[in-house]
C-alpha positions as CSV (number, residue, x, y, z in Angstrom):
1,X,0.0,0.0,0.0
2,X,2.6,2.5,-1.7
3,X,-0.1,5.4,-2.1
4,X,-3.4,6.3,-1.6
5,X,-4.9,4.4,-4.9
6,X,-3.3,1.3,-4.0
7,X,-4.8,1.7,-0.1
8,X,-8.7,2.2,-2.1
9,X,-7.9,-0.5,-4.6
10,X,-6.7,-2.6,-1.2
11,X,-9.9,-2.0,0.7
12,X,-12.1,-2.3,-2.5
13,X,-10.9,-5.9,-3.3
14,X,-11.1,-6.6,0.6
15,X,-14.8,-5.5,0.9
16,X,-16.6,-5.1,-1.9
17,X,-16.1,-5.2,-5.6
18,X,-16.3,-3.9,-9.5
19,X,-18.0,-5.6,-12.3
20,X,-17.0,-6.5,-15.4
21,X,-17.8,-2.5,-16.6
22,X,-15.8,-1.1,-13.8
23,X,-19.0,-0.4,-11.5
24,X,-17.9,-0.2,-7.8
25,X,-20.5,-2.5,-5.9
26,X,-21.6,-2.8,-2.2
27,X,-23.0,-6.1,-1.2
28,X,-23.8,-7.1,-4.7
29,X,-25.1,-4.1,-5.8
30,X,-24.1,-1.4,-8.1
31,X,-23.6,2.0,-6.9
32,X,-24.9,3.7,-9.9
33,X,-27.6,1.7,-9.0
34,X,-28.2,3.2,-5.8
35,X,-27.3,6.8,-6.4
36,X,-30.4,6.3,-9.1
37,X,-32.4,5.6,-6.2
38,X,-31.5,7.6,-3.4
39,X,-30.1,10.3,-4.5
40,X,-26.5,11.9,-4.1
41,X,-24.7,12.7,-1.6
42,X,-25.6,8.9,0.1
43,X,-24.5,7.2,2.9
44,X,-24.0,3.3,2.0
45,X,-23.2,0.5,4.3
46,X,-22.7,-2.9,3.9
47,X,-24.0,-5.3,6.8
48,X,-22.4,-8.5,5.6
49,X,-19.2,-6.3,6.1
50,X,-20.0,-5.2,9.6
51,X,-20.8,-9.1,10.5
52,X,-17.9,-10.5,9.2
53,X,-15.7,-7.7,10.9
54,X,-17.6,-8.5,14.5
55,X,-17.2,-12.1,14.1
56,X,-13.7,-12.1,13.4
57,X,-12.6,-9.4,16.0
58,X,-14.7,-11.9,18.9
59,X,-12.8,-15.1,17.7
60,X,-9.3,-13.3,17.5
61,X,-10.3,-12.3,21.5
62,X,-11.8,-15.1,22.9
63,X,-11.1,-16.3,26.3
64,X,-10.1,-12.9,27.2
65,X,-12.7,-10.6,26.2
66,X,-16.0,-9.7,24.6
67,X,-17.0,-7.1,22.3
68,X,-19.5,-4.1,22.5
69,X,-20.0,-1.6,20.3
70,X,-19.8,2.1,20.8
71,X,-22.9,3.9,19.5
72,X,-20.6,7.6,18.9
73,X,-19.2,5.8,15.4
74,X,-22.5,5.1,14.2
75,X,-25.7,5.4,15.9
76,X,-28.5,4.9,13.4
77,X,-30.4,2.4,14.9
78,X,-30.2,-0.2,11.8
79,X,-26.1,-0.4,12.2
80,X,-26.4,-0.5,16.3
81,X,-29.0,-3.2,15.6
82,X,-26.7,-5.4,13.7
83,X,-24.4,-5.5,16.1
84,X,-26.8,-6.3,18.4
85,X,-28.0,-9.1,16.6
86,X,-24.7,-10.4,16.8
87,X,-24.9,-10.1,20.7
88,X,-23.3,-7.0,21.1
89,X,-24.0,-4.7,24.4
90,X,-23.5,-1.1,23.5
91,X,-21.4,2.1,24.6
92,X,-23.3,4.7,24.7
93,X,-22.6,8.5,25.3
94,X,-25.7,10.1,25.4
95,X,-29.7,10.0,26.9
96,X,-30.5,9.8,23.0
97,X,-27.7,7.5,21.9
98,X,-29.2,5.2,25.0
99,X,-33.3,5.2,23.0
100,X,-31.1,4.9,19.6
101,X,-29.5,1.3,21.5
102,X,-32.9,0.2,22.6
103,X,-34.8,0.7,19.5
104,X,-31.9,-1.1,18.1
105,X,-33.0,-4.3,20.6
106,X,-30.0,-3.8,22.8
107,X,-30.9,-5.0,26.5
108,X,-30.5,-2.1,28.9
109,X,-28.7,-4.0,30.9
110,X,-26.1,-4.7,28.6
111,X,-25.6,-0.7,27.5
112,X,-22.8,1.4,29.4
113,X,-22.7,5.0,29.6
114,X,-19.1,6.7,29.0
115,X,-18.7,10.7,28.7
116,X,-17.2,13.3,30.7
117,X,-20.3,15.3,30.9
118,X,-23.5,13.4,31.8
119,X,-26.3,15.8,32.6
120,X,-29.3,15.0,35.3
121,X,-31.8,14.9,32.6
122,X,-29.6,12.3,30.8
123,X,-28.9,10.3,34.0
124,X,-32.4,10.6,34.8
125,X,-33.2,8.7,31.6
126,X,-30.6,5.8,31.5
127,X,-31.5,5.2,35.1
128,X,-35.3,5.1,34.9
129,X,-34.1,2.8,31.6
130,X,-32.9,0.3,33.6
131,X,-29.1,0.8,32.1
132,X,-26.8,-2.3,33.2
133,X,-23.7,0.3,34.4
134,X,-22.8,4.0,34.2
135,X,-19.1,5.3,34.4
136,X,-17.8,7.8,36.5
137,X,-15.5,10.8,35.2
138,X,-15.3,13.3,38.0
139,X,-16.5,14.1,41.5
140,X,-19.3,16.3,40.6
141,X,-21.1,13.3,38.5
142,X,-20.6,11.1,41.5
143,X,-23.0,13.3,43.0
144,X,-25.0,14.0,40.5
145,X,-25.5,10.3,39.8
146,X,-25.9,9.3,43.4
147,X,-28.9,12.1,43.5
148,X,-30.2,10.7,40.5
149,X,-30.5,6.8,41.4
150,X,-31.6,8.6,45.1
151,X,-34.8,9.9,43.0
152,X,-35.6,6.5,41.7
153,X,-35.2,4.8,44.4
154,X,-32.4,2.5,42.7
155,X,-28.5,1.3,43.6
156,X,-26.9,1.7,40.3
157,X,-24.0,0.1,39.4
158,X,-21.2,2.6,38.3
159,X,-17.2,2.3,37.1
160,X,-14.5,4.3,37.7
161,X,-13.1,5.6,34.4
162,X,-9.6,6.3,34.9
163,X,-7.3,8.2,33.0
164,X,-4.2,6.7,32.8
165,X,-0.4,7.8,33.4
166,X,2.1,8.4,30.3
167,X,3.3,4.9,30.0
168,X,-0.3,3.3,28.5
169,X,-0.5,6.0,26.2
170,X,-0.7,5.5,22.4
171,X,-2.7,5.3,19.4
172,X,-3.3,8.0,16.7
173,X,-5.6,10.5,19.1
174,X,-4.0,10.0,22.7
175,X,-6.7,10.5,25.6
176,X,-4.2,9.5,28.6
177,X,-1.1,10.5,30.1
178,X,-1.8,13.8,30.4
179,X,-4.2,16.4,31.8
180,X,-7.6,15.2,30.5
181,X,-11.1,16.1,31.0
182,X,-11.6,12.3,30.6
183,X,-12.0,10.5,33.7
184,X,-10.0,10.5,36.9
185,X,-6.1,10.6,37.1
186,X,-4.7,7.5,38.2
187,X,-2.8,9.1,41.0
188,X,-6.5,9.6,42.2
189,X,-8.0,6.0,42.3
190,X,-7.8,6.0,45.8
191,X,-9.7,9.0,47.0
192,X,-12.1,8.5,44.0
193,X,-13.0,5.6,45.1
194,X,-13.7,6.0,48.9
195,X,-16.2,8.9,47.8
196,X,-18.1,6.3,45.6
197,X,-18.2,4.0,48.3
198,X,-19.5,5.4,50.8
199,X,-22.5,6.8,48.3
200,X,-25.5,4.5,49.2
201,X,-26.7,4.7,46.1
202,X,-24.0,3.6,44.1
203,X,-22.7,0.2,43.9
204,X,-18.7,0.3,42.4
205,X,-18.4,-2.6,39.9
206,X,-15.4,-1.9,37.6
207,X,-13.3,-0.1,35.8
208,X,-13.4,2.2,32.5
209,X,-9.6,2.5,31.0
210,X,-9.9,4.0,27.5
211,X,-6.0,5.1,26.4
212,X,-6.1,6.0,22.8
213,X,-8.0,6.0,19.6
214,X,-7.2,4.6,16.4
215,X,-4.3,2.2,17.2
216,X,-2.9,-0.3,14.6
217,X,-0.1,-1.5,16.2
218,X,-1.4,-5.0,18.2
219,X,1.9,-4.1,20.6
220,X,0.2,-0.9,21.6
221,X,-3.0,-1.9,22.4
222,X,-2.1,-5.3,24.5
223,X,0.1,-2.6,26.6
224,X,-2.6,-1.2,27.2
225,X,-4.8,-3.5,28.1
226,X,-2.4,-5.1,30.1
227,X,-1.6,-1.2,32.0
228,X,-5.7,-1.9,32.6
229,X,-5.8,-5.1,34.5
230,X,-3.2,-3.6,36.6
231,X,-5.3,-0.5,37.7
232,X,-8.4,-2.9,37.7
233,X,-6.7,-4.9,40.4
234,X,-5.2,-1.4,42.9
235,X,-9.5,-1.2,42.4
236,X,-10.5,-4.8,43.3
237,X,-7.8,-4.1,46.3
238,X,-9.0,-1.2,47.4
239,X,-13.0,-2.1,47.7
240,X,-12.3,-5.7,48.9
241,X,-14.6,-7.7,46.6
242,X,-14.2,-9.0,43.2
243,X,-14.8,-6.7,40.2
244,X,-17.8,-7.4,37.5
245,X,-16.6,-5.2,34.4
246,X,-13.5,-4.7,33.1
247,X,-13.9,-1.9,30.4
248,X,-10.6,-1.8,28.3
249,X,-12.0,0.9,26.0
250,X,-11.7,0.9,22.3
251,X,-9.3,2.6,19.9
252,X,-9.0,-0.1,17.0
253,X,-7.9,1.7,14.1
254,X,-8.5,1.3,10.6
255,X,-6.3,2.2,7.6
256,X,-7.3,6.0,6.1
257,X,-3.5,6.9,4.4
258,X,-0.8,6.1,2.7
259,X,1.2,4.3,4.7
260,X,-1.3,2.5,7.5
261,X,-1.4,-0.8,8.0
262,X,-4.4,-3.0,9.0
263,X,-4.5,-4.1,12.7
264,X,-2.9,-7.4,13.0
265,X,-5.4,-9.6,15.0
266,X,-3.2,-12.6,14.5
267,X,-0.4,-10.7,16.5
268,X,-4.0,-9.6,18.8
269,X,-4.4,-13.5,19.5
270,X,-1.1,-14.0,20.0
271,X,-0.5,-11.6,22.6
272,X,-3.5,-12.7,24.9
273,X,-2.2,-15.7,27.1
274,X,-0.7,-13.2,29.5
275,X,-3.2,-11.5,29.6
276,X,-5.7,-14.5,30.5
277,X,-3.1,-15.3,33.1
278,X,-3.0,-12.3,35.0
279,X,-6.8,-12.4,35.1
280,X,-6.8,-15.6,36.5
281,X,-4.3,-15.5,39.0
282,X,-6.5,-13.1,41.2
283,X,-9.0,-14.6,42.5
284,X,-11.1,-10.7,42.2
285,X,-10.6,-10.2,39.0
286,X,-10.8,-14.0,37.4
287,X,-14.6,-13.9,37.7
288,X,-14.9,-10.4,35.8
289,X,-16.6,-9.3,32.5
290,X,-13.2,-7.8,30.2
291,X,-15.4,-5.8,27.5
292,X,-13.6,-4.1,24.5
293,X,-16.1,-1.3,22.8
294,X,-14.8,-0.7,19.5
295,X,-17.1,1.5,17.0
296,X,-14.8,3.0,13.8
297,X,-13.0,-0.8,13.8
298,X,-16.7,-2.3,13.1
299,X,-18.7,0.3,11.1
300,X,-15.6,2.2,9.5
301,X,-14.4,-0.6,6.6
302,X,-18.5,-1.0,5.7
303,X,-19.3,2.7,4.5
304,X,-19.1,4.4,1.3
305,X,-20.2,8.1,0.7
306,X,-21.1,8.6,-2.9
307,X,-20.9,12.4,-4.2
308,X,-22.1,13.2,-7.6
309,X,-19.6,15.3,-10.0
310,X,-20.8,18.7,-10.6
311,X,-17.9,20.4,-12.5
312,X,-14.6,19.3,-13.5
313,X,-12.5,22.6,-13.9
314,X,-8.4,23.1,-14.4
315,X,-7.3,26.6,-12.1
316,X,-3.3,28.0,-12.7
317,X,-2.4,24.0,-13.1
318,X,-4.6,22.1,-11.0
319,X,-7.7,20.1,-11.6
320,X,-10.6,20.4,-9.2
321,X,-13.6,18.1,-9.5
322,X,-16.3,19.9,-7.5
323,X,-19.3,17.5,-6.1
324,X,-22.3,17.5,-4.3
325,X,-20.5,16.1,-1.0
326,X,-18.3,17.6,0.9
327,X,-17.4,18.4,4.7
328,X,-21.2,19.3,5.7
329,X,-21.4,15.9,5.7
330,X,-18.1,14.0,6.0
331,X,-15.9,16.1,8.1
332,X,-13.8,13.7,9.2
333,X,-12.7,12.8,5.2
334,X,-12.2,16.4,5.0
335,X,-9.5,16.4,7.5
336,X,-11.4,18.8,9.9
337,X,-11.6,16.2,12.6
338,X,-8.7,15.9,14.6
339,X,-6.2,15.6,11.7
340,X,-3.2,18.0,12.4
341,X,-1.5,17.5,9.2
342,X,-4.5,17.3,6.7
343,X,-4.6,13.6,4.6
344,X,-6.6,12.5,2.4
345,X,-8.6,9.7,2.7
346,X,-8.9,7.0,0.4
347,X,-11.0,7.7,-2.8
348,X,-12.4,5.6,-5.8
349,X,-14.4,6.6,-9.1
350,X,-17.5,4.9,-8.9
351,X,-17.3,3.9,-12.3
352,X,-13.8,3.5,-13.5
353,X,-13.0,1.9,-17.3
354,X,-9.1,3.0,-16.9
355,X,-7.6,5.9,-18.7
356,X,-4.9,7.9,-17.7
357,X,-4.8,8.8,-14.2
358,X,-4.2,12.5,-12.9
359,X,-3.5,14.0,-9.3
360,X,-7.2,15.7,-9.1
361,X,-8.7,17.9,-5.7
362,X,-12.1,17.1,-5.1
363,X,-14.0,19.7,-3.4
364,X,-17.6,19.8,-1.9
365,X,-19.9,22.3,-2.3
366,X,-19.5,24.6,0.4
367,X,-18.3,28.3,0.0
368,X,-14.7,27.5,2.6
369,X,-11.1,26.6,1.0
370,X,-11.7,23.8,3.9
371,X,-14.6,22.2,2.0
372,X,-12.0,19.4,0.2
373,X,-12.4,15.7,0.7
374,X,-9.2,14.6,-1.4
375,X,-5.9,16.9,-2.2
376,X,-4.2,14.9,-4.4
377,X,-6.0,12.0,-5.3
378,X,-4.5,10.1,-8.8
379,X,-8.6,9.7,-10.1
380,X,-9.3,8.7,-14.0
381,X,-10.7,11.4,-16.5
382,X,-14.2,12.1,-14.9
383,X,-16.9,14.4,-15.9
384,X,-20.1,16.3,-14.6
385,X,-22.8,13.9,-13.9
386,X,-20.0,11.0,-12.6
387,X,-19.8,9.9,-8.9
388,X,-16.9,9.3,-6.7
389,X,-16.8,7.2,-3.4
390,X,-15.1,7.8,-0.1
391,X,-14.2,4.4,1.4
392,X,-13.5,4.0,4.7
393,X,-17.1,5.7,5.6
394,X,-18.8,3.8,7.8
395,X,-17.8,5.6,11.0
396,X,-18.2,9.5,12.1
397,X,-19.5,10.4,8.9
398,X,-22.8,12.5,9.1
399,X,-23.5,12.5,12.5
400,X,-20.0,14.0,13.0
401,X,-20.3,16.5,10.9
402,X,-21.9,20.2,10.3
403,X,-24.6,18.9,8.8
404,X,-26.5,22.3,9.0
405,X,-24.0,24.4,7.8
406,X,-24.9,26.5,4.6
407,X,-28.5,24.5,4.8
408,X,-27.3,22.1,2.1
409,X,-30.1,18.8,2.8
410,X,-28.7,16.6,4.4
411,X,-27.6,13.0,2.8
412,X,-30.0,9.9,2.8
413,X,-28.7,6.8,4.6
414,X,-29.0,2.9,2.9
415,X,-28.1,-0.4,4.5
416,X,-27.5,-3.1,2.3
417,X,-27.8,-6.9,3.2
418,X,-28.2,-10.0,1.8
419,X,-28.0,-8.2,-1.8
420,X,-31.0,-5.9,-0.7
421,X,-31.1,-2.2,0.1
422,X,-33.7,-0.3,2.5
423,X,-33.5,3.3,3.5
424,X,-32.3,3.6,6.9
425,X,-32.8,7.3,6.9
426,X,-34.4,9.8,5.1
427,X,-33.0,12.4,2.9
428,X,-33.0,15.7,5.2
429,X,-34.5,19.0,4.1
């Protein structure tokens, strides 16, 4: 994966394919097809892709842990409720992100709620819901929880997230090892939780460690973990009792640029038996649930976003094919999400017969130089009325974005499974 068309043509032949004219496909069916149907800009995932993607990350982790999936990357209620179907519990960030998991058939008591800033009308919500755990991120919400199981008359399990020291940092977006709004510092276990325990209300079951986001390395992330069953046990020591939840986070990447390389879950696998070990050796941990809540690694890989080709121009030397899409929509492609140096990510002609191949920018259409979902990308000869796809779309796409910026409509939303299609949302006005 030399460049950035070798990284599309890579994921293309991974996960979906082109017929004999050229014609990208998702689950069988033609994009053209689809973009007929629906209507550009389009949202398209593939369900098979999301299955296979589950299935595989559970086998490469079993005996050590199970897998969740975190509502932020994707929370229509179609995608959460694939996962579910597979037996995924749900991370959850939000009061409407919890309704989104239970329309979507996840058990309450299987959804956990992460976020630095959990408000009363939120907690009032989740806990009347009958949610299985909530995690703590500060002393204020340990109030504000206790009040709120106080008012329904409930104990409610809760877990200390914990925001780890410099040495279990890593991954592409670091969220430890430094001053954090995210959960408690680890020099602060101790005091954080003696004030949970001694809340009536509040029953202390485990422990949140969430690290980094967007890690390929499998070296990395078993750190990590391993950094996590560490704290998990100055917990279990501190309270006395075994722990029930183990939350080792997410942050499992997925190639976007030149350069990445997939997340090896052979080396994964391989990496686990010490893992298992330490778990087992103490008697108040061995009996715990380890959970890994992975959203971008699930959903990411199974998304396209189709824009339609407006105008192809040429400006001082440079060609700019100007679409219908564009960061109102897919900010994160746009490089307006927590990219410091802006890449692009990988993009494919929908159609593509060969011809010669040109570095071309293709730009949304939004009146802002940041409007751009490719720099440079080496795209065939394309003209007005042709679509492009952005791969690698599945998670953080439009709900991540400004979607009401400039009052452009806002993108329907299609799952496809089985080689059918059904509209999982609505074109916006």
């Amino acid at each position: 994966m030399a460049d950035a068309p070798d990284l599309a043509a890579a994921l293309i032949a991974e996960n979906f394919i082109r017929d004999a004219g050229g014609v990208l496909q998702v689950g069988g069916l033609p994009l053209t097809d689809l973009a007929k149907e629906f209507g550009t800009p389009l949202f398209v995932y593939d369900a098979d892709t999301m299955r296979r993607t589950y299935r595989a990350l559970c086998a490469a982790l079993a005996g050590f842990a199970e897998v969740d999936f975190s509502v932020k990357a994707n929370p229509n209620p179609a995608v959460i409720c694939v996962f579910s179907e597979e037996g995924a519990g749900a991370e959850i960030a939000s009061g409407a992100e919890f309704d989104a998991a239970i329309r979507a058939g996840v058990p309450p008591e299987k959804i956990l709620f992460a976020g630095p800033g959990k408000g009363a009308a939120d907690l009032d919500r989740v806990i009347g819901g009958g949610i299985g755990e909530i995690h703590l991120e500060n002393r204020e919400e340990i109030a504000r929880v206790a009040a709120a199981a106080e008012r329904h008359g409930l104990r409610v399990r809760v877990a200390l997230r914990i925001n780890p020291g410099a040495t279990a940092q890593g991954g592409a977006m670091r969220m430890g090892g430094k001053p954090s709004p995210f959960g408690f510092d680890e020099e602060d276990i101790e005091a954080a939780i003696d004030t949970v325990e001694v809340a009536p209300r509040l029953r202390l079951v485990g422990l949140h460690l969430f690290a980094g986001t967007q890690g390929l390395k499998a070296d990395t992330l078993l750190g990590q973990w391993a950094y996590g069953l560490g704290l998990a046990a100055r917990i279990a020591n501190r309270i006395g009792r075994p722990l029930e939840t183990i939350d080792l986070g997410g942050g499992l990447g997925i190639p976007y640029f030149s350069g990445d390389t997939a997340l090896d879950l052979g080396a994964i696998r391989a990496g686990l038996p010490d893992l298992i070990a330490t778990l087992r050796a103490d008697p108040l941990m061995a009996s715990a649930r380890v959970v890994l809540e992975p959203g971008r690694y699930l959903t990411g890989p199974a998304g396209v976003y189709v824009a339609r080709v407006l105008a192809v121009k040429e400006s001082r030397g440079s060609r700019f094919v100007i679409t219908d899409g564009g960061m109102h929509h897919h900010l994160a492609a746009s490089g307006n999400l927590g990219q410091i140096v802006k890449r692009d990510f990988p993009l494919a002609a929908v159609t593509d017969a060969g011809g010669e191949r040109a570095a071309t920018a293709v730009v949304g259409p939004l009146c802002t130089p940041l409007d751009m979902l490719a720099r440079a990308a080496a795209l065939p000869p394309l003209a007005e009325g042709d679509l492009v796809a952005v791969l690698q779309s599945g998670a953080y796409g439009l709900t991540a974005s400004p979607t009401g910026f400039l009052s452009h409509p806002t993108p329907a939303e299609v799952l496809v499974e089985g080689g059918e299609v059904r509209e999982i949302r609505a074109r916006g006005p």
